[in-house]
N, CA, C and O atoms as CSV, one atom per row, in Angstrom:
chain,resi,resn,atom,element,x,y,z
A,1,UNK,N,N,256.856,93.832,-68.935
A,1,UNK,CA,C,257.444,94.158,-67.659
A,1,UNK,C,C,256.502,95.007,-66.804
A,1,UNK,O,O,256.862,94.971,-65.628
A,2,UNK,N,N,255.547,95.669,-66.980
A,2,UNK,CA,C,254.897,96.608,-66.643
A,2,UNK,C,C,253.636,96.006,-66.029
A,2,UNK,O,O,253.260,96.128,-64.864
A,3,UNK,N,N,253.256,95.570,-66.674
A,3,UNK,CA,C,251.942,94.355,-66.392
A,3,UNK,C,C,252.690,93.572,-65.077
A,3,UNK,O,O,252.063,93.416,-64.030
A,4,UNK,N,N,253.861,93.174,-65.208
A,4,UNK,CA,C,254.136,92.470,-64.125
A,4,UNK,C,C,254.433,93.419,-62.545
A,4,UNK,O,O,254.174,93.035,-61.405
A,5,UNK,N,N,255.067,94.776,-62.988
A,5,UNK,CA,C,254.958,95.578,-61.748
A,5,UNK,C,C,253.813,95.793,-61.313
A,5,UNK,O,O,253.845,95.682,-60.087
A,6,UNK,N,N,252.583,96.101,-61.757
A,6,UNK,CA,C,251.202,96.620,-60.894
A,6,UNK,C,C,250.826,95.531,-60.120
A,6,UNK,O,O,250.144,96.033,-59.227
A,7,UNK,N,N,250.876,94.303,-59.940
A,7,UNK,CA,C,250.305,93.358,-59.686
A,7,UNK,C,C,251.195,93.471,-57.855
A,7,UNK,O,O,250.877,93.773,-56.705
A,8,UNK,N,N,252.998,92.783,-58.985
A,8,UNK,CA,C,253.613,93.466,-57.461
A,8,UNK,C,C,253.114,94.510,-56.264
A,8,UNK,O,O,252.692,94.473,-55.108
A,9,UNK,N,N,253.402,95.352,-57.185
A,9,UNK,CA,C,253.161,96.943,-56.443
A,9,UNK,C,C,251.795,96.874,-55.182
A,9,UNK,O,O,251.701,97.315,-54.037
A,10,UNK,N,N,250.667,95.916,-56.276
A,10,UNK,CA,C,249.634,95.882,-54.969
A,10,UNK,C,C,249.966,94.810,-54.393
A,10,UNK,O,O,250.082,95.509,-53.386
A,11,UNK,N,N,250.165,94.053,-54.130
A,11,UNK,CA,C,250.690,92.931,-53.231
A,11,UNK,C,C,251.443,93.174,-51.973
A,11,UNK,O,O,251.145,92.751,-50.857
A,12,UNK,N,N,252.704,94.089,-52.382
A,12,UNK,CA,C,253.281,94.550,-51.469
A,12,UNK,C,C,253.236,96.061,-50.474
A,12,UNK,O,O,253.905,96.621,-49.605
A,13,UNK,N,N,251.444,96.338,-51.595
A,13,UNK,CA,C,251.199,97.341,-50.746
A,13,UNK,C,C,250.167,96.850,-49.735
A,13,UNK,O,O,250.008,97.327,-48.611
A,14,UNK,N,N,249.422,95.742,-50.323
A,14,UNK,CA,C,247.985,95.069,-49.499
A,14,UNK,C,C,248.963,94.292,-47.872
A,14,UNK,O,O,248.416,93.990,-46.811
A,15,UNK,N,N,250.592,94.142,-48.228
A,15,UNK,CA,C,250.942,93.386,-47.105
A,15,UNK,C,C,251.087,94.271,-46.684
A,15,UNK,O,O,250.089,94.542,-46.016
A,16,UNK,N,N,251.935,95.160,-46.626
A,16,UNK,CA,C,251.566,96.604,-45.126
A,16,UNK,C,C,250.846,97.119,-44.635
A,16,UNK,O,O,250.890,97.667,-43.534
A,17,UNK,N,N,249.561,96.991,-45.798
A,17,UNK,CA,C,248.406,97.522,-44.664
A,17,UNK,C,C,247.954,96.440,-43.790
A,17,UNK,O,O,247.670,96.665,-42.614
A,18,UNK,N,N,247.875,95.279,-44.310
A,18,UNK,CA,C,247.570,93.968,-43.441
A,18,UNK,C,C,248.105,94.432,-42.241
A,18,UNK,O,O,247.350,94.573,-41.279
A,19,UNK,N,N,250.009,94.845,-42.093
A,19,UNK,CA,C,250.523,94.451,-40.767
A,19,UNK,C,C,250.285,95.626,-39.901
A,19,UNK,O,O,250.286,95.476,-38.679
A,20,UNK,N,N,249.988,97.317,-40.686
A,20,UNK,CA,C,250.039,98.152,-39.967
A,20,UNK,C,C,248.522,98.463,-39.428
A,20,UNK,O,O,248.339,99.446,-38.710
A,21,UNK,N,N,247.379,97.550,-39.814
A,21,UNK,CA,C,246.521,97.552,-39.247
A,21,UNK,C,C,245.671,96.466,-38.328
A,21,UNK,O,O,244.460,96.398,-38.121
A,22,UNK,N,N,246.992,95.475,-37.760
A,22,UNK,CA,C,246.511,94.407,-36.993
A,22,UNK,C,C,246.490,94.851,-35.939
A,22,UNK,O,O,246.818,96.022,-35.746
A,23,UNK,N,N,246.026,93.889,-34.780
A,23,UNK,CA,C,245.695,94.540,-33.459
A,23,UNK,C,C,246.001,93.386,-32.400
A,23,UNK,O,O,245.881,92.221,-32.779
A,24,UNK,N,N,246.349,93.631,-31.228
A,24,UNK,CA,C,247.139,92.750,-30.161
A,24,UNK,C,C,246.360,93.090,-28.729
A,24,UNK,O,O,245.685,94.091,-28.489
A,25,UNK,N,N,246.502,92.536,-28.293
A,25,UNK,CA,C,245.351,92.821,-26.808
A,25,UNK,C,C,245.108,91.760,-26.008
A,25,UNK,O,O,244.596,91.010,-26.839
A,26,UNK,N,N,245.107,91.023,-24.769
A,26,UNK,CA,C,244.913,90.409,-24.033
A,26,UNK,C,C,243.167,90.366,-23.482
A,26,UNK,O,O,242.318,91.254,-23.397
A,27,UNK,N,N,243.149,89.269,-23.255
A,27,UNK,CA,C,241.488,88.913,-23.320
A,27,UNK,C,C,240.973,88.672,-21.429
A,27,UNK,O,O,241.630,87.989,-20.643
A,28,UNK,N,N,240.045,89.212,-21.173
A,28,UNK,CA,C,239.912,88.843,-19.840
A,28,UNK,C,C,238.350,88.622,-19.336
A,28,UNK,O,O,237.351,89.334,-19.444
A,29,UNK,N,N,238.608,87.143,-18.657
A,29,UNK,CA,C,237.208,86.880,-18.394
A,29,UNK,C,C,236.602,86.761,-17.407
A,29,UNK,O,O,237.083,85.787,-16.830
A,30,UNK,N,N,235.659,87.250,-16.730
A,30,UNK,CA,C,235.251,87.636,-15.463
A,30,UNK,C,C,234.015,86.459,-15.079
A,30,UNK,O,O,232.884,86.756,-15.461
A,31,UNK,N,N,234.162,85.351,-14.458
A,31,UNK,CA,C,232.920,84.422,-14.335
A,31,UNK,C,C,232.831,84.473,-12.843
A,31,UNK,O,O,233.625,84.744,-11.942
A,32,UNK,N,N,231.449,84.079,-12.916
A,32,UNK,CA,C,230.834,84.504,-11.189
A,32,UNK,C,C,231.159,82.851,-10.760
A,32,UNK,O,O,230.812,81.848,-11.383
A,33,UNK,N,N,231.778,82.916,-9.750
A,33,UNK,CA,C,232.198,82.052,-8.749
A,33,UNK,C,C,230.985,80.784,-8.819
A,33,UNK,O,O,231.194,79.603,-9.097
A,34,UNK,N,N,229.852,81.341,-8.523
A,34,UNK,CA,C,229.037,80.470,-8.579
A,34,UNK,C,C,228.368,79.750,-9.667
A,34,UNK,O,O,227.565,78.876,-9.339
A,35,UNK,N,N,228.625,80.037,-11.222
A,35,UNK,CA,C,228.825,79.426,-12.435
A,35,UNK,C,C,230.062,78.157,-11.946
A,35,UNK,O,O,229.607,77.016,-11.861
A,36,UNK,N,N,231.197,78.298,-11.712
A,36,UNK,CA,C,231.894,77.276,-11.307
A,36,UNK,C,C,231.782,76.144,-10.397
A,36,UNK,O,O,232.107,74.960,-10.493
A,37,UNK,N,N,231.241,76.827,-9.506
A,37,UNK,CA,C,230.502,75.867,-8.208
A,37,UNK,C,C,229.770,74.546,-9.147
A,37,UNK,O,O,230.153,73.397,-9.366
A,38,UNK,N,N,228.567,75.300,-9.561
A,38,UNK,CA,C,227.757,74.598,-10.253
A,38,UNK,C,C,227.877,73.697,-11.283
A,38,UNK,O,O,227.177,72.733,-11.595
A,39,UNK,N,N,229.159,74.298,-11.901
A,39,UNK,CA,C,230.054,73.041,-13.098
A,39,UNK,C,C,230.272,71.935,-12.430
A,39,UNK,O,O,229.829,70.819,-12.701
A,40,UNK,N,N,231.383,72.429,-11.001
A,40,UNK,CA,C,231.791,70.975,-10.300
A,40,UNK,C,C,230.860,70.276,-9.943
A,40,UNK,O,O,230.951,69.140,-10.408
A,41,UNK,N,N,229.636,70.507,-9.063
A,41,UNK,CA,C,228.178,70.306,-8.583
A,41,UNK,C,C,228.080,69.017,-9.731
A,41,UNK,O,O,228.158,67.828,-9.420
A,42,UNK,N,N,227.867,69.602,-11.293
A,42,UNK,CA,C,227.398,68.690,-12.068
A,42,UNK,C,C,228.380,67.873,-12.605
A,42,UNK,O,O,227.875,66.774,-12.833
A,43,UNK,N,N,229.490,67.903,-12.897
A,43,UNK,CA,C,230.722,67.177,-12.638
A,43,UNK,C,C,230.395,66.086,-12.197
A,43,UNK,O,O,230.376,65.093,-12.924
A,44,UNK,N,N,229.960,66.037,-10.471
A,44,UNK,CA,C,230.320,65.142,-9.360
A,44,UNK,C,C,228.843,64.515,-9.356
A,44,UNK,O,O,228.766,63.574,-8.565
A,45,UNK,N,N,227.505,64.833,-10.125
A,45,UNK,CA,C,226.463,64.586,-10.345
A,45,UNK,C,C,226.445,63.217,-11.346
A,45,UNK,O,O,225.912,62.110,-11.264
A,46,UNK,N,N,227.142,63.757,-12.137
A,46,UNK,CA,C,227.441,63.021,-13.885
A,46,UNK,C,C,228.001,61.429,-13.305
A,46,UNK,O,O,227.420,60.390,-13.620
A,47,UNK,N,N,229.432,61.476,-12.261
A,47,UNK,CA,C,230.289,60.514,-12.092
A,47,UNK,C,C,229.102,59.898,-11.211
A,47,UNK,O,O,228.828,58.790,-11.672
A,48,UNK,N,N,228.407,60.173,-10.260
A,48,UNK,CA,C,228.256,59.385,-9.077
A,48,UNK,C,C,226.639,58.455,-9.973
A,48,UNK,O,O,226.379,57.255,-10.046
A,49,UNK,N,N,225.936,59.591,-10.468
A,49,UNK,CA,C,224.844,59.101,-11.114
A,49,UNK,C,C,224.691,57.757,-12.261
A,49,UNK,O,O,225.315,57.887,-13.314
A,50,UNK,N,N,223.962,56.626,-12.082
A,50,UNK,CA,C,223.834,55.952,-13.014
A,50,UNK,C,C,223.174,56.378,-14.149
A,50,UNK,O,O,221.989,56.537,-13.855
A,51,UNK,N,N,223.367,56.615,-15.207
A,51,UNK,CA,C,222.844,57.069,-16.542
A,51,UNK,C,C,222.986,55.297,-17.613
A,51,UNK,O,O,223.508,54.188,-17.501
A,52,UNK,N,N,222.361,55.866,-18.317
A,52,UNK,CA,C,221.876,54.740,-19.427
A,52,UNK,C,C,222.839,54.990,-20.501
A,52,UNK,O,O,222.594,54.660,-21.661
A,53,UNK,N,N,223.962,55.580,-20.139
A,53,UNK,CA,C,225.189,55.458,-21.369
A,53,UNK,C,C,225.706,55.022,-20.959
A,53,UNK,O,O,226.773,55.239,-21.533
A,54,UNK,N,N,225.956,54.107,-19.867
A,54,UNK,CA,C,227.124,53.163,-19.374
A,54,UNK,C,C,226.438,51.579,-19.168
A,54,UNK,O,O,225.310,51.133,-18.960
A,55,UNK,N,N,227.595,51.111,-19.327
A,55,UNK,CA,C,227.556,49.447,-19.634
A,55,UNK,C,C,227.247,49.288,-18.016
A,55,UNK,O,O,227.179,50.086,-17.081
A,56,UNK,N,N,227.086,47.754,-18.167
A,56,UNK,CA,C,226.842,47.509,-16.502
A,56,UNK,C,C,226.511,45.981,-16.857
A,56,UNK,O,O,225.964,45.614,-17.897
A,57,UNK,N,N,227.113,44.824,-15.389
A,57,UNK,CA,C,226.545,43.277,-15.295
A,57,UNK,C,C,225.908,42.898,-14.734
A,57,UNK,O,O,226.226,42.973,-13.547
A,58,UNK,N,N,224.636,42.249,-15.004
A,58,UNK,CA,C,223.974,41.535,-14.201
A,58,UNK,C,C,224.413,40.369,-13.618
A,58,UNK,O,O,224.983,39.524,-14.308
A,59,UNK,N,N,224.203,40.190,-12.300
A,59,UNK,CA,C,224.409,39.236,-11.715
A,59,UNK,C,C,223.511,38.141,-11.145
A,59,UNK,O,O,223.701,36.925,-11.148
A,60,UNK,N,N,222.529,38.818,-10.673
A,60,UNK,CA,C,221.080,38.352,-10.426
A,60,UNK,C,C,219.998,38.661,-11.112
A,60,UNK,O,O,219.845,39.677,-11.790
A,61,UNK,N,N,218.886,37.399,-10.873
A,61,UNK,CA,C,217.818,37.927,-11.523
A,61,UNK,C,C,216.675,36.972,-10.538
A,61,UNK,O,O,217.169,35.931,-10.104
A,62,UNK,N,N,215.310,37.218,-10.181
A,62,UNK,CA,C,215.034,36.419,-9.716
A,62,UNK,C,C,213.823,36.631,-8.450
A,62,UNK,O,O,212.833,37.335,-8.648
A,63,UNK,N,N,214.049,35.966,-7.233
A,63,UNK,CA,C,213.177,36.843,-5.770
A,63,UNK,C,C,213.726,37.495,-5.203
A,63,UNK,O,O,214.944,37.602,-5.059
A,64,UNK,N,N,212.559,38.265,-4.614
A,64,UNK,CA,C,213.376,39.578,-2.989
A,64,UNK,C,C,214.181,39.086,-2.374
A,64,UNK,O,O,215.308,39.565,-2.247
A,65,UNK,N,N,213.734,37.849,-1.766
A,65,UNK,CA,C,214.454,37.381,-0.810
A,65,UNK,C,C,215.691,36.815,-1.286
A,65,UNK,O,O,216.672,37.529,-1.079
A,66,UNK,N,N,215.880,35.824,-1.813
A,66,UNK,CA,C,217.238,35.460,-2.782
A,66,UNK,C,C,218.013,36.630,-3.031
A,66,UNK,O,O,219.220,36.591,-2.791
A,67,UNK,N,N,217.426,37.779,-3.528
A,67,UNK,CA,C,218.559,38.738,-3.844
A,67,UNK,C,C,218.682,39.564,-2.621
A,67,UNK,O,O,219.843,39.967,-2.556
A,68,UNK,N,N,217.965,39.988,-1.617
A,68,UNK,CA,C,218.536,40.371,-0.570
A,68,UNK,C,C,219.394,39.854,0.204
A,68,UNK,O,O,219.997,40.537,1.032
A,69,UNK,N,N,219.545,38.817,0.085
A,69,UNK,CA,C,219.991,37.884,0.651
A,69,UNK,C,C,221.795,38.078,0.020
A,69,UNK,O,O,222.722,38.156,0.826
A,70,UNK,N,N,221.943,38.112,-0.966
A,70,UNK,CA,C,223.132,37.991,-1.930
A,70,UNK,C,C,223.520,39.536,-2.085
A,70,UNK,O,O,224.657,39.952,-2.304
A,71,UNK,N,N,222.579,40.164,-1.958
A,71,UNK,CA,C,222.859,41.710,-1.799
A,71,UNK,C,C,223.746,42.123,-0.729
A,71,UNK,O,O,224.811,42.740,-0.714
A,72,UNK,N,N,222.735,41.417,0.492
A,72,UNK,CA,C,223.696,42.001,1.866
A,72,UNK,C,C,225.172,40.801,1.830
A,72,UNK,O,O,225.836,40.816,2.866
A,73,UNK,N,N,225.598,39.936,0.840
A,73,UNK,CA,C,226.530,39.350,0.897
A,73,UNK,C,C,227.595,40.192,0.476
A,73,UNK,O,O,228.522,40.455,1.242
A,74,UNK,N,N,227.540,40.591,-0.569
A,74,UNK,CA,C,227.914,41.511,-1.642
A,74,UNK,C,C,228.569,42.601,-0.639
A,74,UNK,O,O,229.753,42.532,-0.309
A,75,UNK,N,N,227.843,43.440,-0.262
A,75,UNK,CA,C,227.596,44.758,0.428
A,75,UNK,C,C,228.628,44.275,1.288
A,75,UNK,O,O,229.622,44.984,1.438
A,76,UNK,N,N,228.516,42.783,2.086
A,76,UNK,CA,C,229.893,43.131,3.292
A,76,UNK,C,C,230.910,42.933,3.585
A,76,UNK,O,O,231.386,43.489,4.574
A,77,UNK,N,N,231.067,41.558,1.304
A,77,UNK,CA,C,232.304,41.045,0.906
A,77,UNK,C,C,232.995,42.679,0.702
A,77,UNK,O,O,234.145,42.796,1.123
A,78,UNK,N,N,232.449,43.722,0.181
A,78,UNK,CA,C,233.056,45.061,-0.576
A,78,UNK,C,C,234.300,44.156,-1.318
A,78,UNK,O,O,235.422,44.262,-0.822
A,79,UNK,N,N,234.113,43.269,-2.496
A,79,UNK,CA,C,234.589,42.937,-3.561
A,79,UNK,C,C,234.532,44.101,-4.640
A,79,UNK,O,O,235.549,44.729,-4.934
A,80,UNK,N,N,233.569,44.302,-5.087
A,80,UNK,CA,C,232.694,45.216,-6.001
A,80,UNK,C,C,231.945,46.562,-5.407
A,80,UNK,O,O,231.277,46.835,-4.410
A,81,UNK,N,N,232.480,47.315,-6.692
A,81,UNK,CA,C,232.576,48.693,-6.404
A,81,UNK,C,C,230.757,48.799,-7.276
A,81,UNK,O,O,230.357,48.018,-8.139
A,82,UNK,N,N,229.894,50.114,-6.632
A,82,UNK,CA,C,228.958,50.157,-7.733
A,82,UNK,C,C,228.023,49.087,-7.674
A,82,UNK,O,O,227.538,48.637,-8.712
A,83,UNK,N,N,227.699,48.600,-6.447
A,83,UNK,CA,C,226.201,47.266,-6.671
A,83,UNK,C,C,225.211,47.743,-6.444
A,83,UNK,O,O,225.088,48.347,-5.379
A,84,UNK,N,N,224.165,47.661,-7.323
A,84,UNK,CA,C,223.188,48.372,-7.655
A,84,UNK,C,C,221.774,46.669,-7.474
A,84,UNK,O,O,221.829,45.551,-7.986
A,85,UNK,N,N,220.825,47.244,-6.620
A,85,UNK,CA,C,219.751,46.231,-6.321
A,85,UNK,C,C,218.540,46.587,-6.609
A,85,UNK,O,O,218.012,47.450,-5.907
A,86,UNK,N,N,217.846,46.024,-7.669
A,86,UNK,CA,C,217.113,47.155,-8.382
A,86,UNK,C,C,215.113,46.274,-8.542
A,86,UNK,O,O,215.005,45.090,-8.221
A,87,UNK,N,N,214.289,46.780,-8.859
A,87,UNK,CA,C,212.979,45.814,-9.137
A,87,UNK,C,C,212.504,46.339,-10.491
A,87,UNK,O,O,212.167,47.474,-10.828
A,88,UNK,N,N,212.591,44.916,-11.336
A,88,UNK,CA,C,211.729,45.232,-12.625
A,88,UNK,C,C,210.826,44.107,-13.231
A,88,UNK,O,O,211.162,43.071,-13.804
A,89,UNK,N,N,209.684,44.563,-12.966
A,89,UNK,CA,C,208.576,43.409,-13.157
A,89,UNK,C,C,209.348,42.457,-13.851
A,89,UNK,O,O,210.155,42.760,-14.730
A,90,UNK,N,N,209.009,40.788,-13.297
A,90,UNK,CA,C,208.455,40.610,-11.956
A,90,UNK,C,C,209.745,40.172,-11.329
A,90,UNK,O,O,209.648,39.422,-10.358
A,91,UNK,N,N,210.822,40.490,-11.698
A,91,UNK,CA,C,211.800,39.860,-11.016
A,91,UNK,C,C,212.946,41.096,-10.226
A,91,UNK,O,O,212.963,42.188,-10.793
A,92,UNK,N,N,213.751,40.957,-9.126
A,92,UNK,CA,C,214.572,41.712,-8.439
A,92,UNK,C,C,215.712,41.456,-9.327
A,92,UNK,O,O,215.738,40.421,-9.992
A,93,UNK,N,N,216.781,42.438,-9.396
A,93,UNK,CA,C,218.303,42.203,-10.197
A,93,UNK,C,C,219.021,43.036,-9.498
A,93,UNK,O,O,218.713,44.151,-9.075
A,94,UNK,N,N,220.532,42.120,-9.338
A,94,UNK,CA,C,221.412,42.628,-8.650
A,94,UNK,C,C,222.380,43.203,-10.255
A,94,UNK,O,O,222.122,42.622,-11.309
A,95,UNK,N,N,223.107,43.988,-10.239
A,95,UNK,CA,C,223.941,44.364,-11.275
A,95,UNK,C,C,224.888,45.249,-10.420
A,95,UNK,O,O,224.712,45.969,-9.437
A,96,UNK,N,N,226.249,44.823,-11.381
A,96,UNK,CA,C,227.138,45.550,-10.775
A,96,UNK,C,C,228.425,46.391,-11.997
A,96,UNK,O,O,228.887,46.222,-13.125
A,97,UNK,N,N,228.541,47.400,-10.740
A,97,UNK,CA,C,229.282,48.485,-11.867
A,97,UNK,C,C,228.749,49.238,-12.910
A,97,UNK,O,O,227.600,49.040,-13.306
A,98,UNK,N,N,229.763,50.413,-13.575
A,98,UNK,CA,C,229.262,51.594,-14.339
A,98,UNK,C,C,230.310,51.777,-15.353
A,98,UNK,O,O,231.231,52.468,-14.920
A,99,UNK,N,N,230.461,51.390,-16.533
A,99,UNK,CA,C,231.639,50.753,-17.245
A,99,UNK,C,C,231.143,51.812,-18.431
A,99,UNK,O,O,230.086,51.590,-19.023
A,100,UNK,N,N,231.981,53.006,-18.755
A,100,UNK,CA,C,231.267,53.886,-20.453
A,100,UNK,C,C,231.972,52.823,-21.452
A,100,UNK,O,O,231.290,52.590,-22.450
A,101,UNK,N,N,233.033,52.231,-21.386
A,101,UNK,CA,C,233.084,51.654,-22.708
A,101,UNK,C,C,233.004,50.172,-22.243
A,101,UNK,O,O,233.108,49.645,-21.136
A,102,UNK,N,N,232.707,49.532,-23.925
A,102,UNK,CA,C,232.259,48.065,-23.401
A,102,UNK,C,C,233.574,47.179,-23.390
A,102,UNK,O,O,233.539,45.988,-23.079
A,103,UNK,N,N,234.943,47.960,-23.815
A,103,UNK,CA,C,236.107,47.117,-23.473
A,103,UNK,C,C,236.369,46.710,-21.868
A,103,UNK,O,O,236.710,45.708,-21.240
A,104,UNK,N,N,235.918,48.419,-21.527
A,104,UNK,CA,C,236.162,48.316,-19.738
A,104,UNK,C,C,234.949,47.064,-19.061
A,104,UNK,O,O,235.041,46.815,-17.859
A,105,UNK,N,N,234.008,46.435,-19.785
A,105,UNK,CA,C,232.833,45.873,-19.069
A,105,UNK,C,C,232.885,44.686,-19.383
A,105,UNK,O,O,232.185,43.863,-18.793
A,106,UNK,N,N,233.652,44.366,-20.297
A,106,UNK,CA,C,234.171,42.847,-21.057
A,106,UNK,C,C,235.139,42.310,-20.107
A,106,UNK,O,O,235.009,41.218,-19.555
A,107,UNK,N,N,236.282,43.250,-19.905
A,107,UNK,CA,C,237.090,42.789,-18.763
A,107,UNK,C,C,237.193,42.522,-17.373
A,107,UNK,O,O,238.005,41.759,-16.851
A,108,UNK,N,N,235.954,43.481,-16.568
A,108,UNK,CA,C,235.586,42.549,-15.285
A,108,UNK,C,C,234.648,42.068,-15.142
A,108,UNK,O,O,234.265,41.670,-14.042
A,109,UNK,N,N,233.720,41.913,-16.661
A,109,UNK,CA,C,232.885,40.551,-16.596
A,109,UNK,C,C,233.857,39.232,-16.248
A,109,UNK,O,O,233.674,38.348,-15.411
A,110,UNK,N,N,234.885,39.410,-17.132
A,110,UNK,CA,C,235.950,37.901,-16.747
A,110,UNK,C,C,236.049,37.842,-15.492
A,110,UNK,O,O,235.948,36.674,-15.119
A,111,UNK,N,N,236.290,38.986,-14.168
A,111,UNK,CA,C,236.715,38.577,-12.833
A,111,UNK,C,C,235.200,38.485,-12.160
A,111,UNK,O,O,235.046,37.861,-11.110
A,112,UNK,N,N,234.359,38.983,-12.663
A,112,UNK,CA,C,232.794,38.886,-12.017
A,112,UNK,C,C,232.517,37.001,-12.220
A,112,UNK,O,O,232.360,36.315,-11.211
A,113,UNK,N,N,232.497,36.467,-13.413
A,113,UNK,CA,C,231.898,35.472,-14.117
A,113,UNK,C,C,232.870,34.149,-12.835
A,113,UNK,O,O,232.414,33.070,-12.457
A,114,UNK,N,N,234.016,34.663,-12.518
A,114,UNK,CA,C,234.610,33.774,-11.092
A,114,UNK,C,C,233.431,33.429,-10.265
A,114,UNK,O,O,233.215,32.307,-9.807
A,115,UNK,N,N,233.020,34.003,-10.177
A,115,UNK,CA,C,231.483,34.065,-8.513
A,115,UNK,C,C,230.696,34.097,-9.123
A,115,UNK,O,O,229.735,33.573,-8.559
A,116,UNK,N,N,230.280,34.708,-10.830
A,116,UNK,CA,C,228.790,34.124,-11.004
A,116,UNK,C,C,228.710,33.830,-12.646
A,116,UNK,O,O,228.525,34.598,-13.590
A,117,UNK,N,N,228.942,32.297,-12.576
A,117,UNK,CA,C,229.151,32.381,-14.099
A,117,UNK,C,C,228.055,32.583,-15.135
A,117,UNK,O,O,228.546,32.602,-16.264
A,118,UNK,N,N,226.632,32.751,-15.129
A,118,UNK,CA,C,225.937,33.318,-15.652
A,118,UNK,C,C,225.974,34.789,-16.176
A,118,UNK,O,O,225.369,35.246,-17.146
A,119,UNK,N,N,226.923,35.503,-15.212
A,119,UNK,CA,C,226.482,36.926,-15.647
A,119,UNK,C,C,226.761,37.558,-16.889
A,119,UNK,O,O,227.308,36.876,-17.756
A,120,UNK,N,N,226.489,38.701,-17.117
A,120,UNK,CA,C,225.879,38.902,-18.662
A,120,UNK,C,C,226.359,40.711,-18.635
A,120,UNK,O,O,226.207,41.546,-17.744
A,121,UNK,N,N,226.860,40.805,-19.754
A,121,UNK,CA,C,226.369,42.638,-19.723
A,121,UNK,C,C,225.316,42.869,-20.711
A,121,UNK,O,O,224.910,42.317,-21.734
A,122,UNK,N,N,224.993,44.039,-19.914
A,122,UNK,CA,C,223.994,44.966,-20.092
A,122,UNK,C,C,224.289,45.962,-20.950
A,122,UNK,O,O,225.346,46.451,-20.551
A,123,UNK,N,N,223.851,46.621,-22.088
A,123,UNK,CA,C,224.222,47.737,-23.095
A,123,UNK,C,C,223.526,48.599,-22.473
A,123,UNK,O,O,222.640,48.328,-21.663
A,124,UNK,N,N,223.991,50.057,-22.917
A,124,UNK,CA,C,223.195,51.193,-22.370
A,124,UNK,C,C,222.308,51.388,-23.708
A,124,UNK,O,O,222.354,50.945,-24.856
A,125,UNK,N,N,221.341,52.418,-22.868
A,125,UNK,CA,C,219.716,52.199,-24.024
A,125,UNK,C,C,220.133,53.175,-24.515
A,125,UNK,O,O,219.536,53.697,-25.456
């Protein structure tokens, strides 16, 4: 019986000191206005910017002229959000849209592939 009280005894003495020495206090954080600015800044940097982690379709591939041509079509159907007219040896490419996952880039390949049934996505590098 005795052996079994000491064990108690500290147990229920280690829990009162636990509670009579915890501590409660409210936390307060003071950030300079312009730390925030600069979050949104890059926020609105991140969305508008094309980066190489997002999917994207090609539509064209080919000459200047041909794709300028289909560019300024593009540009004044405003079908498509995001058309991007770009030069990479030796050919011009029209691609359109900024898709992070490839479910979202699978599915308006189907309404793109209406007007150009060649087109193709693009993986990010």
């Amino acid at each position: 019986m005795i052996k079994l009280v000491k064990p108690l005894f500290i147990f229920f003495i280690s829990l009162n000191l636990t509670n009579s020495f915890s501590q409660e206090g409210n936390i307060k954080l003071n950030q300079d206005p312009k730390l925030i600015k600069l979050m949104e800044l890059k926020k609105e940097v991140n969305t508008e910017t094309f980066t190489s982690g997002q999917y994207t379709i090609q539509v064209f591939n080919g000459k200047y002229d041909e794709g300028s041509e289909l560019m300024d079509k593009l540009m004044f159907e405003k079908k498509f959000e995001d058309v991007f007219f770009s030069f990479e040896t030796p050919y011009y490419k029209i691609r359109i849209g900024k898709y992070v996952s490839k479910l979202e880039a699978i599915k308006k390949l189907k309404i793109i592939r209406r007007n150009f049934p060649s087109a193709f996505i693009l993986k990010p590098n």
